[in-house]
C-alpha positions as CSV (number, residue, x, y, z in Angstrom):
1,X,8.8,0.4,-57.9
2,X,12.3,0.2,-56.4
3,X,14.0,-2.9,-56.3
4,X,15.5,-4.6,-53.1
5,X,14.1,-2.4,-51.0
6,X,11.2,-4.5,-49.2
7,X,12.8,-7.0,-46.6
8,X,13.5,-10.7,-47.3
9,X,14.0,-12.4,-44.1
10,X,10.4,-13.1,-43.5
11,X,10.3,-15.9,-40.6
12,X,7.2,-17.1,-38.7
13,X,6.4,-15.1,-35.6
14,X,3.7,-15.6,-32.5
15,X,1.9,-11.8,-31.9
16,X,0.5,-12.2,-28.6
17,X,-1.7,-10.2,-26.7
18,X,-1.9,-11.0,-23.4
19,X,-4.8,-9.0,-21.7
20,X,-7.0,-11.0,-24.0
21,X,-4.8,-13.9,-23.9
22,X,-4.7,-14.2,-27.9
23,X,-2.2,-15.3,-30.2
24,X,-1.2,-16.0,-33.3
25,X,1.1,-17.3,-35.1
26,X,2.5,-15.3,-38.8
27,X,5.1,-14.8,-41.4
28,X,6.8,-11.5,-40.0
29,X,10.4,-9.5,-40.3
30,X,9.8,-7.8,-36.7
31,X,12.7,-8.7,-34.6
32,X,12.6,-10.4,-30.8
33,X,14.7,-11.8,-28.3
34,X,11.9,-13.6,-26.9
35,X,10.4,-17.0,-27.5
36,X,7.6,-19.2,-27.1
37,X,7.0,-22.9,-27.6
38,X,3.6,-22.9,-29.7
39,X,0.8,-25.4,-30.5
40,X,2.7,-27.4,-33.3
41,X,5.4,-28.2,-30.5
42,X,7.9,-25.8,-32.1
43,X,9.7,-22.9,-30.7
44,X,9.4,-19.4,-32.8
45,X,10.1,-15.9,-31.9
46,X,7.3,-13.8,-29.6
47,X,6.3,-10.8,-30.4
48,X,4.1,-8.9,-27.5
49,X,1.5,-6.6,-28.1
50,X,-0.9,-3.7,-26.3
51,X,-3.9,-4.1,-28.7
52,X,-4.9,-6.7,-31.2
53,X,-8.1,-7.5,-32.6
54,X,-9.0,-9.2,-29.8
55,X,-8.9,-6.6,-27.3
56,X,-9.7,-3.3,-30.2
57,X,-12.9,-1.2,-29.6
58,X,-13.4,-1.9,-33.0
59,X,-13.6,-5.4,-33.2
60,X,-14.9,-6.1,-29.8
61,X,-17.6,-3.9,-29.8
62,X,-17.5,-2.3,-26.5
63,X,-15.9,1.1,-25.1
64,X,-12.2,0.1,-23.5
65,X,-9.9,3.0,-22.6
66,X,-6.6,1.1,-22.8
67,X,-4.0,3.9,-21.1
68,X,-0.8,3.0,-20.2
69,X,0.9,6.3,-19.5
70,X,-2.0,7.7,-17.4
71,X,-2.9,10.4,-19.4
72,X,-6.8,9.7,-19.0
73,X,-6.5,9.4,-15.5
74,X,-4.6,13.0,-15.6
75,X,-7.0,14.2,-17.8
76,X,-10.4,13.2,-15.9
77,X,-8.6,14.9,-12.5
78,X,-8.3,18.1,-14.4
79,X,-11.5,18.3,-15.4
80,X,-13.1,17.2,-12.0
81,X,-10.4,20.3,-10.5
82,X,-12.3,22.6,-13.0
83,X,-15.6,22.0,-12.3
84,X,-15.3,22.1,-8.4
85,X,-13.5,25.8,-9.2
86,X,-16.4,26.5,-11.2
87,X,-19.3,25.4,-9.2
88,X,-17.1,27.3,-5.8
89,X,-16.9,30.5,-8.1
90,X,-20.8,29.9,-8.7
91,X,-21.8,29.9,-5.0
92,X,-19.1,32.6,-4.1
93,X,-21.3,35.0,-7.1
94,X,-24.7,34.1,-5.3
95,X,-23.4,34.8,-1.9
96,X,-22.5,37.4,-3.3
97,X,-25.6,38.5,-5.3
98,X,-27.2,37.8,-2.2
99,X,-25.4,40.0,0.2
100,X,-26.0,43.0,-2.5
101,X,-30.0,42.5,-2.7
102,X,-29.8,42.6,1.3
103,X,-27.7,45.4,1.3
104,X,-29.8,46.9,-1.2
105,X,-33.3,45.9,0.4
106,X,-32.2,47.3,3.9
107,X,-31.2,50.5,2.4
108,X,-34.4,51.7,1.4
């Protein structure tokens, strides 16, 4: 393994996640310009997160779309848009259908 190549400057952090309104408090090298006074009375550096494992499908248990660029939302109004085009192009082909059998029936 190469040497010097991990960090050093390991400092205690606060993650928080604020939809679930948890927190906690770690040795961590990830940088912030943010802080946040924490149980012990001290001040340390806050680091703010989108999912932790208080808020994760996987830990909670329950089925959470967490979608911050509104990508499902996108997605779900593309798929409704297809399926009223496919259930107009289904009554347009029985209409259709239908004309033909009377055009047919009267014929003979």
């Amino acid at each position: 393994m190469k040497s010097s190549i991990h960090p050093q400057d390991y400092r205690l952090v606060v993650f928080s996640d604020e939809l679930a309104g948890f927190s906690f408090l770690t040795k961590s090298t990830a940088q912030s310009t943010e802080t946040i006074k924490w149980e012990d009375g001290n001040q340390y550096p806050l680091v703010k997160v989108h999912i932790s494992s208080a808020s994760h499908p996987f830990f909670t248990g329950e089925e959470k779309i967490i979608d911050t660029e509104g990508r499902v939302d996108r997605f779900k109004a593309r798929a409704r848009a297809a399926e009223e085009r496919r259930s107009a192009l289904a009554s347009k082909a029985k209409k259709a259908a239908a004309r033909n059998t009377k055009k047919s029936a009267g014929g003979k």
